[in-house]
N, C-alpha and C positions, 0 to 999 in steps of 0.2 A: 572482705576488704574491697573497697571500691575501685575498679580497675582506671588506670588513666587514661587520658583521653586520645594517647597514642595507639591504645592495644584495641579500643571501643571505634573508633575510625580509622582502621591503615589503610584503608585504600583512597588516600589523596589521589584528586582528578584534576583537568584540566578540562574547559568544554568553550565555547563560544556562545553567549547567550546575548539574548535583548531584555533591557532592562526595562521598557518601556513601549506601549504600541506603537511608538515612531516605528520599529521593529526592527531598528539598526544593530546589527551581531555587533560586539568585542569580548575578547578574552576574559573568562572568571575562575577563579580558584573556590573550586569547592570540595567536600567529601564525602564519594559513594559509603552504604554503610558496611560494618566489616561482614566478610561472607559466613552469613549464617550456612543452618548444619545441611539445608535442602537448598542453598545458591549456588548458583555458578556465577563466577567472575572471571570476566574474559575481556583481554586487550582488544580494542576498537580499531581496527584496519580500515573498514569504510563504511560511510552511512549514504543512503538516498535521500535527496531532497523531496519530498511529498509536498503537491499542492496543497495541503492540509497546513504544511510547516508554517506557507504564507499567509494563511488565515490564521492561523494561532497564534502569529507574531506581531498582528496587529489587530487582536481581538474580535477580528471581526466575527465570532460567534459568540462573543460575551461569555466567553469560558476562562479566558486566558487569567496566570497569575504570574508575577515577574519577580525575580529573574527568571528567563522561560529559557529554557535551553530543548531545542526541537530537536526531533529525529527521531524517526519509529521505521527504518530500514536499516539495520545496524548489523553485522557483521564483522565475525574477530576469530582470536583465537584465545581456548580458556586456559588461563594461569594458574585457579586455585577451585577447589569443588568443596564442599561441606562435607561432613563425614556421611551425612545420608543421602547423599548425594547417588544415584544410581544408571543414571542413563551417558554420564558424560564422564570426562579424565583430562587430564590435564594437557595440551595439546591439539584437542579435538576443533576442527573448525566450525562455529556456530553462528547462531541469529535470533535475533530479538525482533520482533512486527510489533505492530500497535497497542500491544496490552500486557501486562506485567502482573495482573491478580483478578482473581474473579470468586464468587464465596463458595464453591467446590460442593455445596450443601442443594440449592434450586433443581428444579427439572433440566434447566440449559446444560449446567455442569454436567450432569448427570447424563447428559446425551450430548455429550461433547462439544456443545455449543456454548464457551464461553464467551466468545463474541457477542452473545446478546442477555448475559448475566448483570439482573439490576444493577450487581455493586461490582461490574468489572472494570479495573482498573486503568486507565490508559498508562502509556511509553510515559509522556512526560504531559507537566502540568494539570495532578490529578493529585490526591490525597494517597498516600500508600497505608495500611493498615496501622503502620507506628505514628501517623500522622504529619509524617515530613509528604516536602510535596517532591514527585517522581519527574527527575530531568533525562533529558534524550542523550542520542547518539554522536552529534555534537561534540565529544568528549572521546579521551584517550582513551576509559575505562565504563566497566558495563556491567552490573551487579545486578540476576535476576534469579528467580523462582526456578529450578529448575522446570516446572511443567508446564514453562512460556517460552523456556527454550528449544529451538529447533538445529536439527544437524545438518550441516550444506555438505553435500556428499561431492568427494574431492574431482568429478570432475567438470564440474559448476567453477567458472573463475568465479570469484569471491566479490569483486567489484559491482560485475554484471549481473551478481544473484542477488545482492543487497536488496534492489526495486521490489524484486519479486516478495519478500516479503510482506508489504503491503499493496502494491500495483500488482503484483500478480495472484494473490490471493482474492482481492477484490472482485475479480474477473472469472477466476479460475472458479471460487464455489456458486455463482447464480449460473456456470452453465453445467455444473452436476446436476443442480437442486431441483433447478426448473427443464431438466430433462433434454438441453440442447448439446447435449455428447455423444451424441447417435452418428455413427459415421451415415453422410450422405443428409445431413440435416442441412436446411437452411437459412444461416442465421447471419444476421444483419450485425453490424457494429458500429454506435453514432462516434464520432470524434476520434482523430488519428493524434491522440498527444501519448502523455505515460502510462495511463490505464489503455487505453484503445492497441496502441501497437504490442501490448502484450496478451490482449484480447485474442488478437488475429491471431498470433501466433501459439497458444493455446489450444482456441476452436481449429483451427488445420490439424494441429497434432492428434486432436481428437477427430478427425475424419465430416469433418463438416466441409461443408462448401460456404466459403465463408464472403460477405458483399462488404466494402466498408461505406456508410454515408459518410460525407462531409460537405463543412460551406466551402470547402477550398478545391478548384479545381485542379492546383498545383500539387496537388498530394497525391493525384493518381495515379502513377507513374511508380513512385517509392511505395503505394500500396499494393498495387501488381505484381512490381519486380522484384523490389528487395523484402516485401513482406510477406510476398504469395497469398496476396486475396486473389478470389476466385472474379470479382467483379467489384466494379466503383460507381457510386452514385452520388451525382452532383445536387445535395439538398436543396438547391436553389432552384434547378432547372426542374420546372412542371415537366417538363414531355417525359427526362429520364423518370421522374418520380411516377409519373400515372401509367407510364410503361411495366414499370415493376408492382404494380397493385398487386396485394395478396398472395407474394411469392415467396416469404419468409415465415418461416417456422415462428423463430423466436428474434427478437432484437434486441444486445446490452450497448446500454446508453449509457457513455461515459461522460456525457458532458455537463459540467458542473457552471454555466451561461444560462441565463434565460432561450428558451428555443420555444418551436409551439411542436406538441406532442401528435397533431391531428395527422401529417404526414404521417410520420409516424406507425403511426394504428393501424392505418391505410396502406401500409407496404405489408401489414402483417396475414398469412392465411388464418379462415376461419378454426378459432382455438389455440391463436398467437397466441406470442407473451411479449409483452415490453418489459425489461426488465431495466431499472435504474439503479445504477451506481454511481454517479453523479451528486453531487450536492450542492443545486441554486440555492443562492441564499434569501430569493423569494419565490415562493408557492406558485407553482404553474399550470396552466389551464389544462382543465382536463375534462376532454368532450364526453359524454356518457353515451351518444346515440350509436357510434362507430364501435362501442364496447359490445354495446347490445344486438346489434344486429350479427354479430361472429364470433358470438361467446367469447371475445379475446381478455385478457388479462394484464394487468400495470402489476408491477408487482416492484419490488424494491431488494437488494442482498448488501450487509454490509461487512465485507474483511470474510473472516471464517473463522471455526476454532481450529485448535491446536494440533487434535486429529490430524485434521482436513490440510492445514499449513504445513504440518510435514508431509503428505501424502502428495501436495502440490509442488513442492521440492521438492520429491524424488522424480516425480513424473517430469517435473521440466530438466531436471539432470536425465533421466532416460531420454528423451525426445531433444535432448541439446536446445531448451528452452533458456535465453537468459534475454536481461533489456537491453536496449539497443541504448548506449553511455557515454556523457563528456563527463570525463573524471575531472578533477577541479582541486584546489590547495584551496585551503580552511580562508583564507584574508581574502579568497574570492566572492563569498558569499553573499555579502550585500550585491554583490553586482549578479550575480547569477540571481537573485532575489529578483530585480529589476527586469533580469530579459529572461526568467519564470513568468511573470506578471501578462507581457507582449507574447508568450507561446514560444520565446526563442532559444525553441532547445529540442534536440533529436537526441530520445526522447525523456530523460532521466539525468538530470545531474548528479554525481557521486562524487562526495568529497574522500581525499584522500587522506583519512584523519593518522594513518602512521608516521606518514612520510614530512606533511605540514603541520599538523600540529602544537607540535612541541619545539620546534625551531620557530613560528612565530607568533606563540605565546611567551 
């Protein structure tokens, strides 16, 4: 007997999407699907706004498909678990980052990296295996695989751990990978926005001596004090830059602007690593002779798997790692969109999907 279309969809949503690349959010009714026997479904308490969001609401990577409903920092608490469900119960406080399925089958899977799985999945505006297309955070409700979901250990506040699922995982696996977790390391950090200030605070917890670059001299100050870098360097000013030649290990560059990379190279010691996590949306110069003279290395890391995503959430719950946060109501959005755009924000927006929601939808 065919079941109705009440018992095959219960879990009616509510999310805020753009229907169009103008990229203008308003309120949508739509329906996560029912929780299958390996989902978790869990109430949505807060999502992070990701620079990603703003690019994907207005196409600007030629991915997007609309109605788009963003948000890949999502946190909640779970209401209903599958029968095979194993690792979670109902109550437990969780989170969802940028990916939702990956084919479990390839080498990546297989070593825990489904981050870089051909057919992995993203949070939203991606195809999901039944062929519906996967919407974000956005929304009241949150229906996922259990083995993309991760546990926020309770004493992580929930608001301020959101980010870290994709702003801090970002950051946190290129300084395992590429070996800049050595206490007493030297490593550089370009750009002081939501990936950058959770960079810093990361690489300290890990015992690095940490430098931030920036264009902004006004940043140095809140880099020092309230984020405890070890030092600040004013990208702009040659003397601080040719002062620090060749005094950094590694360097993660989070800046997602056109910059020139040649600095750069040049702050790096022989058998650097520049590491980019940043995403310009055009291809940037890249000098070959400064590579070669110091055997240094460009290397690139994007997000991390699952493993690694919960391993990076315990370790900022042990080290009282969270993002520094203007929590925000759902009707603020477009305008946080706007002074996202201008850099105007310390350093994570967090909407507050419990509390706004559902009163002005």
């Amino acid at each position: 007997m065919a079941k109705s279309p009440e018992v095959e969809h219960p879990n009616k949503a509510i999310a805020w999407a753009a229907r169009d690349s103008s990229g203008q959010l308003s309120p949508l009714n739509f329906s996560r699907r029912a929780t299958g026997e390996k989902d978790v479904t869990f109430k949505v308490l807060y999502c992070g706004i990701c620079h990603s969001d703003l690019h994907m609401l207005k196409n600007e990577w030629g991915t997007s498909t609309y109605p788009l409903v963003p948000g890949h920092e999502i946190v909640g608490v779970v209401t209903e678990v599958g029968n095979k469900v194993q690792k979670f119960k109902v109550g437990d406080k969780v989170g969802v980052g940028c990916m939702v399925g990956s084919c479990h089958s390839c080498d990546n899977c297989a070593n825990h990296l489904e981050n870089y799985c051909p057919k992995m999945i993203l949070t939203y505006a991606a195809k999901y295996y039944d062929g519906t297309t996967t919407y974000g955070g956005y929304s009241n409700i949150m229906v996922s695989d259990e083995h993309f979901v991760v546990r926020i250990p309770d004493n992580l506040p929930l608001d301020a751990a959101a980010p870290l699922l994709c702003a801090g995982i970002t950051v946190y696996s290129p300084l395992k990978f590429y070996g800049l977790d050595k206490p007493g390391t030297q490593v550089g950090v370009v750009g002081l926005g939501g990936l950058g200030h959770v960079a810093v605070k990361f690489a300290k917890a890990m015992g690095a001596k940490v430098t931030v670059i920036s264009t902004s001299p006004n940043k140095k100050k809140e880099a020092l004090e309230h984020l405890g870098a070890d030092s600040f360097l004013v990208s702009k000013d040659q003397d601080q830059m040719q002062a620090a030649q060749g005094t950094l290990d590694g360097i993660i560059d989070t800046v997602s602007a056109q910059h020139p990379l040649l600095p750069l190279i040049g702050l790096l010691k022989t058998q650097g690593k520049l590491v980019m996590v940043g995403a310009p949306e055009k291809p940037l110069e890249l000098p070959i002779f400064p590579l070669l003279m110091g055997r240094k290395l460009v290397g690139g890391s994007c997000i991390g798997g699952m493993k690694e995503t919960q391993e990076m959430i315990d370790f900022a719950a042990k080290h009282n790692i969270a993002a520094d946060i203007e929590v925000i109501p759902i009707d603020y959005v477009n305008t946080a969109m706007e002074r996202l755009l201008k850099a105007d924000v310390r350093y994570r927006f967090v909407i507050d999907i419990e509390k706004t929601l559902k009163s002005n939808s």
